[in-house]
N, C-alpha and C positions, 0 to 999 in steps of 0.2 A: 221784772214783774213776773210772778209766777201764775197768776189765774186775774181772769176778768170775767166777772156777770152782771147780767144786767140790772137793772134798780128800778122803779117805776117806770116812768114814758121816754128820757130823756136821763137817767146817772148812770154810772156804774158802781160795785164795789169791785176794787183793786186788793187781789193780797200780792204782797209784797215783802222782800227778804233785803235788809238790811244788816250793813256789819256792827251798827252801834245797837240796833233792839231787836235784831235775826225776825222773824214772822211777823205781821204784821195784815192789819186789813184799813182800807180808807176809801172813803167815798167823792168821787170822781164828780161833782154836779155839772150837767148841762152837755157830759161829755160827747153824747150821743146826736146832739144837735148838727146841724151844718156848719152854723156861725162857733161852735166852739172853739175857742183862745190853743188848748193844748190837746185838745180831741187826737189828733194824728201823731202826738210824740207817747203818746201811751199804749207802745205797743207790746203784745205777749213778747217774752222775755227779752224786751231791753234794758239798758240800764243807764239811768235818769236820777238828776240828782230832783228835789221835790221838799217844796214847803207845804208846810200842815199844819192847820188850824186846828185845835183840840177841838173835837165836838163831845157831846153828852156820853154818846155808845159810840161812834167811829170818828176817828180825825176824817177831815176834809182837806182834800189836794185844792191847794191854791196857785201853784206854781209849777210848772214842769220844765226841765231844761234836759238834752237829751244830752249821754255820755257818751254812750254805743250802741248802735243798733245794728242787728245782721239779718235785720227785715229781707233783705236778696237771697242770704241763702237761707231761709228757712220756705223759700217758696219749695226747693227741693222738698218732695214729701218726706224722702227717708230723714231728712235733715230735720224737719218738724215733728216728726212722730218721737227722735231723740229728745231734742230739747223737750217737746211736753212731757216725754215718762220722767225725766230727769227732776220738770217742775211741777210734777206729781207727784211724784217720792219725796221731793223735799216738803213739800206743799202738806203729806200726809203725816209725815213722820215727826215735824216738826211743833214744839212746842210756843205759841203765843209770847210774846213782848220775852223771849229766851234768846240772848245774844250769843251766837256761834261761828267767831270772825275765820277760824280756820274752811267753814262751812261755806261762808260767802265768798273769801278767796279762791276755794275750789270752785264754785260757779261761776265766777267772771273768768276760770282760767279755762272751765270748759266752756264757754261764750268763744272766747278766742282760737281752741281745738276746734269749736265746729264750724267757724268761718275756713279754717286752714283747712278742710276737707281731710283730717285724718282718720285713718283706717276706723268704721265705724263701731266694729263690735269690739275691739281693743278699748275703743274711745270710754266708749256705755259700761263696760267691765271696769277700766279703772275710777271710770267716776262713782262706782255702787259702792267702791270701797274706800271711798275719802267718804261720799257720804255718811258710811255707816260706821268708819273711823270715827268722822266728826260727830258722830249722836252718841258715841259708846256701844252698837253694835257690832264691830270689828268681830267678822269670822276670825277662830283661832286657825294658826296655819305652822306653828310649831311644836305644838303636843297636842295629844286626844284631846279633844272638847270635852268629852264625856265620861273620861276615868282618870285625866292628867296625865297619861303615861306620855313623858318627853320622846319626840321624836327624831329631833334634830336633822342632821342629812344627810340620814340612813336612808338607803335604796328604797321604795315603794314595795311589797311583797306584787309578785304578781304583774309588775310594772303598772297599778293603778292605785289612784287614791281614793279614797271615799270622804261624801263629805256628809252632811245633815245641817240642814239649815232650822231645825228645832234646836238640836245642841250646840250650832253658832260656832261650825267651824269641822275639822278634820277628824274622822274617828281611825282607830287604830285597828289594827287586824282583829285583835279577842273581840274589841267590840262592835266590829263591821256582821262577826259570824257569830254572835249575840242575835243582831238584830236580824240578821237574814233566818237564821232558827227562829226566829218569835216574830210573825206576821205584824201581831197587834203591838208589839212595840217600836219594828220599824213603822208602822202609820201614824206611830205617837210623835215619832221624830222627823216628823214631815218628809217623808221619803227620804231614801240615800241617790246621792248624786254620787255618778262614779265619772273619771275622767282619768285619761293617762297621765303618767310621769312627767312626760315634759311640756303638757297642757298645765300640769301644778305647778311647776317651775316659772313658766311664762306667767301663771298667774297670783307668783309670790311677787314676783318682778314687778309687775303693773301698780303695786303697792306704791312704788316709790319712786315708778319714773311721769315725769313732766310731761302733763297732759299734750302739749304742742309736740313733744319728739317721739311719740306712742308712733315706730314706725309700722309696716304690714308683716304679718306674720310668715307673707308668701302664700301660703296654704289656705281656705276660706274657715276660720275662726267662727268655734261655737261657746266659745267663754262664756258670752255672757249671759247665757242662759242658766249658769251655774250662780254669777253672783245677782241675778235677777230671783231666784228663786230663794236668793235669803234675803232680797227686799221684800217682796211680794210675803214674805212670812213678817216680817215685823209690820208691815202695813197693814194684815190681817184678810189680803184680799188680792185677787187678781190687779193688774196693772191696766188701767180701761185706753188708757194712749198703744201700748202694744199691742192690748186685744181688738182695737178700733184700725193699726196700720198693717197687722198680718195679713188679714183676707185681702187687702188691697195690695198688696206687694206679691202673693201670690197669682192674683190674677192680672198684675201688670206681668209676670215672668211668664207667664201661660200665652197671653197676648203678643211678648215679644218670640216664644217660640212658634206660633202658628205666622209670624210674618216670616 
């Protein structure tokens, strides 16, 4: 379950991602009550299998049986602030009664990444890009996004890459010092993210390895702020799960230094 809100005095609507109809929204009645039947197996991102009654404008949940829940670790804040940007990005990005079974396997496999407590920003990095795999967004990461010029695996100039999350992926040297000579074309390309060589490397790699063996990088990893920023562009907007768990994760690090 990707989002829950509330519905008059006592439902909810539920949206919901499925492998057979991908997005979905359904109405929960009575769920809010005390004596509700499946009130407490409908939690933010579990996964429950569920009968549905066709109504007019939304099916109605008739039945809930639980598959998996990792209700314990999303008490963790940092653990909950992922899962929600995860079921906000999908939740945004995602097209209504549009089936995307590659989409829904990658979330029940980062369901099971975040009960295994793996490296966090590895985790959130390679899940932006199965997600954005699975929708057809897929940053390019073997030739310029933005003049084709093939790059293969020639050295970085400069040992850095650049990327642009307007042009959906890697630009090449002419056209990195294009855009840094033309102010208003770099703001057109939604800023250029720059990162090191073997930050690009690491983050060809996350492409394709298995959410559960995403080991620690050792070193304190900022990936994902690179493929956060080419979700954050196709969504059209800030990320409100991130921008809601920053300030607070700052000043739990502020609090644990003054002890």
């Amino acid at each position: 379950m990707l989002r829950m809100r509330a519905l008059g005095e006592a439902d909810r609507i539920v949206t919901l991602f499925s492998r057979e109809r991908g997005k979905q929204s359904a109405v929960a009645r009575g769920v809010r009550k005390i004596q509700s039947k499946f009130g407490a197996r409908l939690d933010f991102f579990s996964r429950v299998a569920l009968m549905l009654h066709t109504g007019k404008s939304l099916d109605v949940i008739t039945s809930v049986q639980t598959v998996k829940s990792i209700w314990e670790e999303l008490v963790d804040p940092d653990a909950f602030a992922a899962a929600s940007y995860v079921a906000e990005s999908i939740d945004a990005l995602s097209e209504l009664d549009l089936a995307v079974p590659e989409l829904y396997d990658a979330l029940c496999e980062f369901q099971v990444a975040l009960a295994l407590k793996v490296d966090r920003d590895s985790l959130l990095t390679a899940m932006d890009l199965r997600v954005l795999g699975a929708l057809g967004f897929a940053p390019e990461f073997e030739s310029c996004a933005r003049c084709g010029a093939v790059l293969g695996r020639r050295p970085l100039k400069g040992g850095r890459a650049h990327l642009s999350p307007q042009a959906c992926g890697l630009l090449c040297d002419t056209c990195t010092r294009e855009l840094h000579m033309d102010p208003k074309a770099a703001a057109a390309a939604g800023g250029l993210l720059s990162m090191s060589a073997p930050e690009f490397a690491r983050l060809r790699a996350l492409r394709a390895t298995p959410l559960a063996a995403i080991e620690s990088h050792g070193t304190r990893s900022h990936l994902h702020r690179i493929t956060q920023a080419f979700v954050e562009y196709q969504m059209g907007r800030r990320s409100k799960a991130l921008s809601v768990a920053e300030p607070q994760t700052k000043l739990q690090r502020s609090t644990s230094r003054r002890a």
